[in-house]
Structures are given as structure tokens and as C-alpha cells.
Backbone as CSV, one residue per row, in Angstrom:
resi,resn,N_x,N_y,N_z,CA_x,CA_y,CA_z,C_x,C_y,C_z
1,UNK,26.505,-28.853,30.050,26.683,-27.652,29.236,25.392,-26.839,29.302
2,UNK,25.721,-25.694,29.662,24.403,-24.885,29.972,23.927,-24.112,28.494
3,UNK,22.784,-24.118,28.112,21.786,-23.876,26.969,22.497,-22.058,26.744
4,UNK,22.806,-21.592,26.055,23.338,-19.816,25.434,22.053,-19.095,25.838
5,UNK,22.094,-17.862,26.693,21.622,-16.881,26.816,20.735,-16.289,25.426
6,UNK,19.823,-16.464,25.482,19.279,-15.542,24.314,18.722,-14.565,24.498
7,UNK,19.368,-13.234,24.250,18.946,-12.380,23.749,18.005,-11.553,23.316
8,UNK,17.004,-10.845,23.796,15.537,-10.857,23.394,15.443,-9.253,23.573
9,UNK,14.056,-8.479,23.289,14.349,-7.211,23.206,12.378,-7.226,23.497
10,UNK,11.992,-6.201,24.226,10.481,-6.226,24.169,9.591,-6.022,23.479
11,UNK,10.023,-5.403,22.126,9.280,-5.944,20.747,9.482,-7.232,20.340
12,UNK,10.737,-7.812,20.388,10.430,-9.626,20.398,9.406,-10.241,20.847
13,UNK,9.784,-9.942,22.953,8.650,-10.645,23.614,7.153,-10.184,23.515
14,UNK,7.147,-9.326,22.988,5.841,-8.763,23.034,5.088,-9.524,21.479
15,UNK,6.123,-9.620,20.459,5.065,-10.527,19.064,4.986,-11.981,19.286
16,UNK,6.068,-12.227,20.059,5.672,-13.851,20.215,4.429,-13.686,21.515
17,UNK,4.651,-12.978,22.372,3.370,-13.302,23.232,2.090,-13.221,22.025
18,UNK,1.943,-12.325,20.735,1.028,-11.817,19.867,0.971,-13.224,19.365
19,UNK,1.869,-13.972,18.847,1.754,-15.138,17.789,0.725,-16.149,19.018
20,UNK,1.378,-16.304,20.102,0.595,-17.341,20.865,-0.643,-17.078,21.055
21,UNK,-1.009,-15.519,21.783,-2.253,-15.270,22.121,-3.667,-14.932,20.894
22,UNK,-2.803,-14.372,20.126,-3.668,-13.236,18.619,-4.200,-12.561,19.168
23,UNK,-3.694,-11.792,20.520,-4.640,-10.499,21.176,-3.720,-9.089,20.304
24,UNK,-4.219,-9.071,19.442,-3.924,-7.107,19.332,-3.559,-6.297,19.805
25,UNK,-4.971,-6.144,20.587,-4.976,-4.693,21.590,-4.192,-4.791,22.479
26,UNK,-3.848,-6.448,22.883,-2.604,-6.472,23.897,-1.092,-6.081,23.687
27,UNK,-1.036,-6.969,22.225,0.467,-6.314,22.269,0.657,-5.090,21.406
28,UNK,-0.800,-4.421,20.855,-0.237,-2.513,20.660,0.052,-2.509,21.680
29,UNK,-0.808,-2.459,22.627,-0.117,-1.727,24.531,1.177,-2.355,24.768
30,UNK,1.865,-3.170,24.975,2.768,-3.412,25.202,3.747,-2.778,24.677
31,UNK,3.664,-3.140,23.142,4.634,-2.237,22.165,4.292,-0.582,22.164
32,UNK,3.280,-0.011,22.424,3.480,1.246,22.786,4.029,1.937,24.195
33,UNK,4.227,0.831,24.973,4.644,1.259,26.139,6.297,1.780,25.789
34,UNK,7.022,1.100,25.186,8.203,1.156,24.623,9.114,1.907,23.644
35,UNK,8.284,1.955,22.611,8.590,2.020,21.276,7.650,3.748,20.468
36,UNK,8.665,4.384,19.989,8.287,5.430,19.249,7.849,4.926,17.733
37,UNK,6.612,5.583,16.686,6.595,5.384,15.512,8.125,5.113,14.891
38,UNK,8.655,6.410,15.216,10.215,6.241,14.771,11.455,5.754,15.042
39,UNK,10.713,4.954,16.133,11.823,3.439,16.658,11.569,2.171,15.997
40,UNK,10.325,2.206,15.746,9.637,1.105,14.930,10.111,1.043,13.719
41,UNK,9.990,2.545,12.748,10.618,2.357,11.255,11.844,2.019,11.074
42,UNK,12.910,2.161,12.317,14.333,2.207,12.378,14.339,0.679,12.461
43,UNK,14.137,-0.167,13.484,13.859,-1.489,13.546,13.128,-2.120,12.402
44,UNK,12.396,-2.086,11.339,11.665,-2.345,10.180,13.071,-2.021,9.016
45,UNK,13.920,-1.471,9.032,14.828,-0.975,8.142,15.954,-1.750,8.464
46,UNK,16.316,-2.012,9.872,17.634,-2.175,9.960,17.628,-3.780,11.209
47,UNK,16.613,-4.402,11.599,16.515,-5.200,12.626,16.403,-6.692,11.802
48,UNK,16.766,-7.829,12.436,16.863,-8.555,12.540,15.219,-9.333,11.676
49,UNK,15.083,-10.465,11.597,13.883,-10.766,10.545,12.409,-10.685,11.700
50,UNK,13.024,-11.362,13.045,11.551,-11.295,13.573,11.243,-9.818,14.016
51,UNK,12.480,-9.020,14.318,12.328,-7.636,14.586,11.475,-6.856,13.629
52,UNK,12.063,-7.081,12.641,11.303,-6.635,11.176,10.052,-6.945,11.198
53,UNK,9.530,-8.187,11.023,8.137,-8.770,11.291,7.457,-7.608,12.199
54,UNK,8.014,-8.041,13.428,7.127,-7.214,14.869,6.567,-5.482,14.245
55,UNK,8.339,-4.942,13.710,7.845,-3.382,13.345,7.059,-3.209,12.849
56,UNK,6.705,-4.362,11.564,6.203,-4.031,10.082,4.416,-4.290,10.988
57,UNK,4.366,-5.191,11.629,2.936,-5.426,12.475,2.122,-3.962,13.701
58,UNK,3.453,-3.753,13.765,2.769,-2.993,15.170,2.737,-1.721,13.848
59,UNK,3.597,-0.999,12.829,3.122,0.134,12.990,1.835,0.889,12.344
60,UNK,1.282,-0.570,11.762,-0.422,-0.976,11.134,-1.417,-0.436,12.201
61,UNK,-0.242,-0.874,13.642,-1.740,-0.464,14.478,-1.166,1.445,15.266
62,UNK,0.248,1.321,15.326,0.663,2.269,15.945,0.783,3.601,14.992
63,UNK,1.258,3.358,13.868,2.076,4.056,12.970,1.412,5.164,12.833
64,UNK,1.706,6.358,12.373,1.206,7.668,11.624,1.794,8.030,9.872
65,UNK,1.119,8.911,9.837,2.147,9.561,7.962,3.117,8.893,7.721
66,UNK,3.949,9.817,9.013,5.595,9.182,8.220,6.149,7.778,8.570
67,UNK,4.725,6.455,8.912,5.647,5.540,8.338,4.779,4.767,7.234
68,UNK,4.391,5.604,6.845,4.017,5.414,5.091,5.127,4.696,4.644
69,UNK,6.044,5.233,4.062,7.249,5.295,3.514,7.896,4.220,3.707
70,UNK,8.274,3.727,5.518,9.411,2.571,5.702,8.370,1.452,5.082
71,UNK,7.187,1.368,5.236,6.212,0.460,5.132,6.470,0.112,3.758
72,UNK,6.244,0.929,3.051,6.537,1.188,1.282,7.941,0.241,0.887
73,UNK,8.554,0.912,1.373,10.041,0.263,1.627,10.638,-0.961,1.570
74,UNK,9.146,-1.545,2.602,9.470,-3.030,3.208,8.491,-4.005,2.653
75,UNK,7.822,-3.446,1.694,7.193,-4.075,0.808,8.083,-5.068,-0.353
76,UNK,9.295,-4.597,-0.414,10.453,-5.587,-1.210,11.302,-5.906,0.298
77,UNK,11.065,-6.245,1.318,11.856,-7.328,2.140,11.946,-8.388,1.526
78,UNK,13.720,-8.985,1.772,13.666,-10.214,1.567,13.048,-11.358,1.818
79,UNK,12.371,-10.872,3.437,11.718,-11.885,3.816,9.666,-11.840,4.006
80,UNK,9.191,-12.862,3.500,8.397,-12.894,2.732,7.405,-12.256,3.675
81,UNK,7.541,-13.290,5.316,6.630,-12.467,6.698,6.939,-11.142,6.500
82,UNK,7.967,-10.699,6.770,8.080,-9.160,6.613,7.095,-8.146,5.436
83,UNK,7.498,-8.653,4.592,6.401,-8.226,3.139,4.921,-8.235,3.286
84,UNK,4.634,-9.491,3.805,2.839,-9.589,4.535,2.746,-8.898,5.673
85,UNK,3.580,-8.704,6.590,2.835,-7.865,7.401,3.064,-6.107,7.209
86,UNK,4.227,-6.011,6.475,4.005,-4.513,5.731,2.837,-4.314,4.746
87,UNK,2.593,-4.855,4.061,1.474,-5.006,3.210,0.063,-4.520,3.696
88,UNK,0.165,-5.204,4.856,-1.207,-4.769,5.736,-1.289,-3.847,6.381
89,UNK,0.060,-3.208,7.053,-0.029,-1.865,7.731,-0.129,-1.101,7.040
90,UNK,0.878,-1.016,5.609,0.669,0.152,4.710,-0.420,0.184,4.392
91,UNK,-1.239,-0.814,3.917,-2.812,-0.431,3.054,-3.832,0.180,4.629
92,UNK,-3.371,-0.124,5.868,-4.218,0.475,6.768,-3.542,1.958,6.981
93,UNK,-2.762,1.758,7.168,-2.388,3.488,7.270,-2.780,4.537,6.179
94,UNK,-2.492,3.534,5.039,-3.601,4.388,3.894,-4.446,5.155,3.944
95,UNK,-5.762,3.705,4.522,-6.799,4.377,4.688,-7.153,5.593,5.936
96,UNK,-6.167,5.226,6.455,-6.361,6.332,8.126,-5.903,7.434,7.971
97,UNK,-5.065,7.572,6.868,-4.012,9.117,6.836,-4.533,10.050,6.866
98,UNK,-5.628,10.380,7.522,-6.843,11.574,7.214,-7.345,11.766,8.425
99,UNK,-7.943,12.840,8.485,-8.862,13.113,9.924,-10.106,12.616,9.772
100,UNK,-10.600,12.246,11.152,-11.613,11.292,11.374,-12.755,11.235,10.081
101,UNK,-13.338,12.332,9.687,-14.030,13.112,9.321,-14.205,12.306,7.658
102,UNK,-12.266,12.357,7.281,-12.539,12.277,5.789,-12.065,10.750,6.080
103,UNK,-11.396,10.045,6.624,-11.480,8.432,6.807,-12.821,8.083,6.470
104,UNK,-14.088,8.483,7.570,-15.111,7.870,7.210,-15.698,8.271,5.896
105,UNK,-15.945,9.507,5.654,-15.733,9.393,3.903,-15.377,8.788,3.183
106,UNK,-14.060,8.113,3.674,-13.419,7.542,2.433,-14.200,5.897,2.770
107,UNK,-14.448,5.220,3.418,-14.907,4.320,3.496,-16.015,4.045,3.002
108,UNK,-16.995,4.968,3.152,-18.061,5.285,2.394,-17.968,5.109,1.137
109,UNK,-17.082,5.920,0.645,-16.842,5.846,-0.985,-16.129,4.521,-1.526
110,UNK,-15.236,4.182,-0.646,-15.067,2.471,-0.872,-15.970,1.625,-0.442
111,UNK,-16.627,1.738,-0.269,-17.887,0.810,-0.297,-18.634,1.046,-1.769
112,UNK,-19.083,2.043,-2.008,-20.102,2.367,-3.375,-18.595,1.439,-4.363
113,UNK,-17.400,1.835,-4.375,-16.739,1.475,-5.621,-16.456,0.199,-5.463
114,UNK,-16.527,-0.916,-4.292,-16.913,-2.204,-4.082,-17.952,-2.555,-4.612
115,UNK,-19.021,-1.833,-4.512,-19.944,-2.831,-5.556,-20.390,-2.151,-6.727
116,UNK,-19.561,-1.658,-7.003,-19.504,-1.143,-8.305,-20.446,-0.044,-9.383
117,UNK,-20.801,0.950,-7.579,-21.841,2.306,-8.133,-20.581,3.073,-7.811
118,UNK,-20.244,3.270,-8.936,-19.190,4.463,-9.647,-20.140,5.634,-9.577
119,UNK,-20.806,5.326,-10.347,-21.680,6.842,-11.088,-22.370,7.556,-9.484
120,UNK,-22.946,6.427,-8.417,-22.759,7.002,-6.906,-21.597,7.306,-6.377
121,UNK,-20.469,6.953,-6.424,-19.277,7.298,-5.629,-18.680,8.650,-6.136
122,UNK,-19.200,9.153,-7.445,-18.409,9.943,-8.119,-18.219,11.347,-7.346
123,UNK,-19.503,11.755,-7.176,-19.495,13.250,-6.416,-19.041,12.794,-4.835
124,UNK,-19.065,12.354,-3.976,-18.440,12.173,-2.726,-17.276,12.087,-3.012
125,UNK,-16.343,11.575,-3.443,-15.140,11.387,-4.012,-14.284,12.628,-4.463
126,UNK,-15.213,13.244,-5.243,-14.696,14.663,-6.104,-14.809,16.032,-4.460
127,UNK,-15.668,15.396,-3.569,-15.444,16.533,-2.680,-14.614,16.054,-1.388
128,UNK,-14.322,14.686,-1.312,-13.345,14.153,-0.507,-12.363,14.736,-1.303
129,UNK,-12.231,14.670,-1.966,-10.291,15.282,-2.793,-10.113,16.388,-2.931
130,UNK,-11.191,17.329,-2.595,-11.223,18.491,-2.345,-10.991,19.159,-1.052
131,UNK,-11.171,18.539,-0.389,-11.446,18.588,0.844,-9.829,18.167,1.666
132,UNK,-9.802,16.991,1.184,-8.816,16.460,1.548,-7.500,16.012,0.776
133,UNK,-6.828,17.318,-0.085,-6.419,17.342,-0.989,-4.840,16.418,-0.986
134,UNK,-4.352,15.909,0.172,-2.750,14.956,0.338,-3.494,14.011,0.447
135,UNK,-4.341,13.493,0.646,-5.259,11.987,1.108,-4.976,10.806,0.204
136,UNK,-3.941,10.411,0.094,-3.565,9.447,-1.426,-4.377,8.751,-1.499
137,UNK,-4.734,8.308,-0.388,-6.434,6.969,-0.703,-7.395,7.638,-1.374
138,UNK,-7.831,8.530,-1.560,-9.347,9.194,-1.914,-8.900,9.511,-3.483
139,UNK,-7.499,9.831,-3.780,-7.079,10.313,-4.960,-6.983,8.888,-5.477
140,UNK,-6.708,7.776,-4.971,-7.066,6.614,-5.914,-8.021,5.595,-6.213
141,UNK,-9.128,6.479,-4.908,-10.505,5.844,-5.147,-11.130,6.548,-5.871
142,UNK,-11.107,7.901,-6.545,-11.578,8.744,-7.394,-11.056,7.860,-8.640
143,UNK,-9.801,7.555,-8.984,-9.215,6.938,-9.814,-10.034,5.905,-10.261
144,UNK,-10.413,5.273,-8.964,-10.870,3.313,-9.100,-12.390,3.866,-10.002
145,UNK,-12.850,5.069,-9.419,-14.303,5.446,-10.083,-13.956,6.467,-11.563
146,UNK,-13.290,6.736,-11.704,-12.693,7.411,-13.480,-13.183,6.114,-14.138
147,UNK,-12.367,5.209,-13.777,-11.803,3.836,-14.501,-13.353,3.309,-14.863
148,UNK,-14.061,3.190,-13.525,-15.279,2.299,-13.677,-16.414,2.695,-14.453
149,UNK,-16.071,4.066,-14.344,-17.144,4.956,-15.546,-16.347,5.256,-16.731
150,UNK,-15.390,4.452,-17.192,-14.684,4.812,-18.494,-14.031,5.912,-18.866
151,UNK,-13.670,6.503,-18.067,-12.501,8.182,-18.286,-11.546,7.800,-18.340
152,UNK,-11.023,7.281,-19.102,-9.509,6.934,-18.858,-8.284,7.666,-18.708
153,UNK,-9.093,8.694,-19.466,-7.816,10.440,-19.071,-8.124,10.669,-17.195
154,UNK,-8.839,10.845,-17.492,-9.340,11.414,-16.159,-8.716,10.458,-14.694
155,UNK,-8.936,9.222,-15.369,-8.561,7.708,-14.066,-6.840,8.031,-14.143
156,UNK,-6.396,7.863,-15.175,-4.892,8.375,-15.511,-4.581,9.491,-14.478
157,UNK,-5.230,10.817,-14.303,-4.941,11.993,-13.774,-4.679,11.169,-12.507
158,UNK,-6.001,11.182,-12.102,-6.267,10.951,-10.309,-4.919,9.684,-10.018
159,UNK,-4.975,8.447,-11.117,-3.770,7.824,-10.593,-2.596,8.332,-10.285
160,UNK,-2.646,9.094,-11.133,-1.036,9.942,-10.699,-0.902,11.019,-9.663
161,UNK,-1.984,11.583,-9.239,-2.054,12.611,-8.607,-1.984,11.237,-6.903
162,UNK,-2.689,10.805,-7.050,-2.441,9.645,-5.691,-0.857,9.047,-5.614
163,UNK,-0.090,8.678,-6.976,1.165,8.648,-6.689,1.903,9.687,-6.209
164,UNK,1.880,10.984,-6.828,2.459,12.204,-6.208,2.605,12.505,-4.975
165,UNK,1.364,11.822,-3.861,1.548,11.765,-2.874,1.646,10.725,-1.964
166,UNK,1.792,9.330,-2.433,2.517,7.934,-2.095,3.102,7.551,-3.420
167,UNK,4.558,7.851,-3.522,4.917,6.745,-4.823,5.313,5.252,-4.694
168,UNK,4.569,5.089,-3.266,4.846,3.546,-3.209,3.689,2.853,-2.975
169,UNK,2.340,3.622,-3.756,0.940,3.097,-4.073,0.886,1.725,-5.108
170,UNK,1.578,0.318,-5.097,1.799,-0.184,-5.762,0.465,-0.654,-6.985
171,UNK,-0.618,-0.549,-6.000,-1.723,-0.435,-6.866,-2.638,0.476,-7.579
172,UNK,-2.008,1.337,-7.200,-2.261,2.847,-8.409,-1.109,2.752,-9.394
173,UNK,-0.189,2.533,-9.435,0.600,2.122,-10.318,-0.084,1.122,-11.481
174,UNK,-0.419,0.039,-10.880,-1.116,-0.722,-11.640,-2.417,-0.530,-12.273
175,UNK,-3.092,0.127,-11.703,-4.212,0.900,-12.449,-4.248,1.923,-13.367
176,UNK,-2.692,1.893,-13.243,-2.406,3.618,-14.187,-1.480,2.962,-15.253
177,UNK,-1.542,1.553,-15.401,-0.557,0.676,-16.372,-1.977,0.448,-17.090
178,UNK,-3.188,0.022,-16.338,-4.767,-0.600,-17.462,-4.916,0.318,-18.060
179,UNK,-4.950,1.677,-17.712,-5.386,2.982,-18.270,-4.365,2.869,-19.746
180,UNK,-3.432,3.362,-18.878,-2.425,3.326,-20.491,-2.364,2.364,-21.288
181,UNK,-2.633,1.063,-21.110,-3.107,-0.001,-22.123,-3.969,0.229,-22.813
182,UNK,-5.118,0.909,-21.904,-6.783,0.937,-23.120,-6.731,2.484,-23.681
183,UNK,-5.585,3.009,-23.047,-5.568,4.554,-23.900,-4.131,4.236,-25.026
184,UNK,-3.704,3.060,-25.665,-2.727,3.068,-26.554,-1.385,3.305,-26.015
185,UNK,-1.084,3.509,-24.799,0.406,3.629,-24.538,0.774,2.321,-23.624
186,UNK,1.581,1.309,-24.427,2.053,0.064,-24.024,3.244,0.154,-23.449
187,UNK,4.268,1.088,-24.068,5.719,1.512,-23.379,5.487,2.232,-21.646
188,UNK,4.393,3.202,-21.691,4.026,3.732,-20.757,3.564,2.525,-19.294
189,UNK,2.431,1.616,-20.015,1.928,1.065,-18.997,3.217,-0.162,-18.737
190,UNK,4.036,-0.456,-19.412,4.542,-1.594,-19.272,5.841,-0.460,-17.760
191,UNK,6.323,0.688,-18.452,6.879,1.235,-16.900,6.200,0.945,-15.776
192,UNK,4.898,1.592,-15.936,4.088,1.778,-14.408,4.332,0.174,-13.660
193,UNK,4.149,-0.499,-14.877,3.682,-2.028,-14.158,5.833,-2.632,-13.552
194,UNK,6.403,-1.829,-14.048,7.267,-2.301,-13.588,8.118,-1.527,-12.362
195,UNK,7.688,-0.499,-11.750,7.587,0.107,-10.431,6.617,-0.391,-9.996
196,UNK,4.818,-1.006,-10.311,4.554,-1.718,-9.513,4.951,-2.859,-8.828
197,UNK,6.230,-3.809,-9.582,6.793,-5.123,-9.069,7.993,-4.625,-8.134
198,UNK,8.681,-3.406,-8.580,9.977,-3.008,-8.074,9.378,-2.661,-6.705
199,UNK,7.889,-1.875,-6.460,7.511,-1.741,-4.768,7.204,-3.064,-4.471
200,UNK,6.481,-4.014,-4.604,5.696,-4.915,-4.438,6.169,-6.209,-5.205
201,UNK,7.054,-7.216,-5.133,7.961,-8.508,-5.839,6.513,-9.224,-6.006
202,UNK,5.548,-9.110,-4.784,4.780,-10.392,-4.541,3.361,-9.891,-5.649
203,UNK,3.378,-8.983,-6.311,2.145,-8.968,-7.411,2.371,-9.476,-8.688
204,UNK,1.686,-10.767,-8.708,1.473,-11.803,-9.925,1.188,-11.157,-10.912
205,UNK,-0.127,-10.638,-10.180,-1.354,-10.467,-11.629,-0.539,-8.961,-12.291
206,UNK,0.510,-8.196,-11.954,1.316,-7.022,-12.496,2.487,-7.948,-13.769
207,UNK,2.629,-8.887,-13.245,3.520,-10.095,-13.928,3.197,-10.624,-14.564
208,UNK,1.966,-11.187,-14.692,1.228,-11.599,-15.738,0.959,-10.304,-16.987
209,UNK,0.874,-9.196,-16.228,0.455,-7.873,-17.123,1.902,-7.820,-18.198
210,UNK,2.571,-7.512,-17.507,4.200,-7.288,-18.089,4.328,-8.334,-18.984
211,UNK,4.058,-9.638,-19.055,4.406,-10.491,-19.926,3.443,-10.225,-21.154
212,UNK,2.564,-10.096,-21.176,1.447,-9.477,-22.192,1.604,-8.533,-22.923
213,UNK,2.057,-7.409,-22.078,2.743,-6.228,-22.685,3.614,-6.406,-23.960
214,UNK,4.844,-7.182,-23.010,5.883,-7.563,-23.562,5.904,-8.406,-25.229
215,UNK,4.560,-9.169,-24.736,4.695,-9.751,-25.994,3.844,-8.751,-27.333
216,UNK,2.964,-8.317,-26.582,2.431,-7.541,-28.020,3.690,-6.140,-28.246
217,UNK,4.186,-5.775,-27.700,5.599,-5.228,-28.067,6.337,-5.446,-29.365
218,UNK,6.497,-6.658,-28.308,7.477,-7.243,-29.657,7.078,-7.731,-31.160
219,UNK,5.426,-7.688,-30.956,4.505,-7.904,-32.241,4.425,-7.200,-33.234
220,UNK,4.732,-5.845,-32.174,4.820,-4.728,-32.971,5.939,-3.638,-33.584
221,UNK,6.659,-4.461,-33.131,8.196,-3.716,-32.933,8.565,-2.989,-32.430
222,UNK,7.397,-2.863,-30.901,8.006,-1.583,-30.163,6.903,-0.397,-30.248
223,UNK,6.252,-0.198,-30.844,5.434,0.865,-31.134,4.166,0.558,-30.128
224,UNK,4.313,1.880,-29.583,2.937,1.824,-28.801,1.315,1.691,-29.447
């Protein structure tokens, strides 16, 4: 009895050659030889689990703007690989969605708000978002620096203004749930935190938030 034909497609062969080798740069080239951004999101939406995997991987390295979105999307895959490797393209496409210019800006400024010179990151930040006014990353690293210098109106704004232009920022969501906690609105933050789980199943520490919420809620009867 002869072994069934399987079936294979060159984004298949091209991630398993990736799983064996861990060369990158090899299988972007491969998979760009083939494959449009917008063949990739179509396959990430509608393909098979390792298909899914492969899309959700390559379009981290391939992808542009518009696959923000499928990425966003595939952040609630059923399947869990799928979810990790969307996870990682979306937060890289994030940071890239910009011209050369304000990327490295923005890195810059995520660095100062990594170690935690806010009060340095503040003005680079305020002219990255000026500058680069759709840049959802810079609008929620302005945010990460509101927060760290205590504005909580202000961290509130920029969080939302970074959702306005990704609403599938699962962690501006969540930063815009702390805000509304330490600014008195518990009904408020307990929403945000629950579009942060509805993009993102796999955030604990949003789950842990929600249960907290929940209970001083009910402590209170509801009143923010």
C-alpha cells in the first residue's frame, strides 16, 4: 500500500525548511518570492493551522500597514502557535509603521521609557507625534511616559488617541484600564480590560486585573 500524496504549498515548504534551519533571511526570500502581503493575510484568515502559523511569521518580516489588522485579528486564533507568532509580527510592524526617520525615533524614545526617564522621553515623544501624527506606537509611548510622570488625563488621551489608530493595541487598552482605575472609573477600566482579553485571550495579568475590578465592584455596588 503506497503512503497518500501529501499535499504541500510553498509557504508550507518554505516554514518547515524555517523550523529545521532557524534561517530568517532564508525563508523571507523564499516566501517573498511567492507570496503578496495580501496573500499572506488571506492565508492567516482562512488557511489551514500550519498555513496560519507560516502567514502569521512571515508577515513580521514581510508585512506593511495593512496587515496590522489580520495580525490583530489573529491574535484570538484558536490555535495557540498561531497567536505567538501573530503576537510578534504585530508588535514588529508596530514599531516599523513609520518612515525610517520616525522608527528610529521611536526606538530612541523606547529606550528612555525602558529605563524609566519619562521626564527625558517626554519632549522627543511630543515631537514624534507631531511629526508623525497615525504612528500608533509613538501615541502609546507618549502614553507609557503620561503614565510614568503621573498625568493620568493626559496618559488616558494619548491611550486613546493610539487606539484610534490601532484598535487592536491590546496593550494600550490595558494601560488605559490602570489610568481609569487610579482616575476613579472602575466600570470604564474594567471595559478597556475586557477588549484587551477579547484582542488578546493569552493576557493573564488583564485577567488578573478584571477579577480585581470585579470584586471591588461588587463591594461597592457597582459605583465607580
Amino acid at each position: 500500500m503506497t503512503a497518500p500524496l501529501v499535499h504541500t504549498t510553498r509557504l508550507a515548504a518554505a516554514y518547515r525548511r524555517f523550523l529545521s534551519t532557524g534561517s530568517s533571511p532564508t525563508f523571507a526570500a523564499q516566501v517573498d518570492e511567492s507570496y503578496s502581503a495580501a496573500t499572506l493575510s488571506s492565508l492567516l484568515r482562512r488557511g489551514d493551522v500550519e498555513l496560519r502559523r507560516a502567514a502569521a511569521l512571515s508577515l513580521g518580516m514581510l508585512g506593511d500597514h495593512c496587515s496590522i489588522e489580520p495580525l490583530g485579528r489573529a491574535l484570538a486564533d484558536e490555535d495557540r502557535g498561531v497567536r505567538f507568532a501573530a503576537d510578534d509580527s504585530f508588535r514588529a510592524l508596530l514599531v516599523r509603521d513609520a518612515a525610517p526617520l520616525h522608527h528610529q525615533q521611536l526606538l530612541q524614545v523606547m529606550h528612555l521609557n525602558d529605563g524609566g526617564d519619562y521626564a527625558g522621553s517626554l519632549a522627543p515623544t511630543l515631537i514624534l507625534v507631531d511629526q508623525a501624527p497615525r504612528y500608533a506606537e509613538a501615541h502609546h509611548q507618549l502614553a507609557i511616559c503620561w503614565h510614568g510622570l503621573e498625568n493620568f488625563h493626559q496618559a488616558e488621551a494619548a491611550y486613546s488617541a493610539c487606539l484610534w489608530h490601532c484598535r487592536y493595541h491590546y496593550l494600550a487598552w490595558q494601560g488605559l484600564a490602570r489610568c481609569r482605575t487610579i482616575l476613579g472609573d472602575n466600570e470604564g477600566a474594567l471595559s478597556a480590560l475586557q477588549h484587551c482579553i477579547e484582542i488578546c485571550p493569552d493576557m493573564e495579568s488583564a485577567r488578573a486585573q478584571i477579577r480585581v475590578l470585579q470584586r471591588r465592584l461588587r463591594r461597592t455596588g457597582g459605583q465607580s
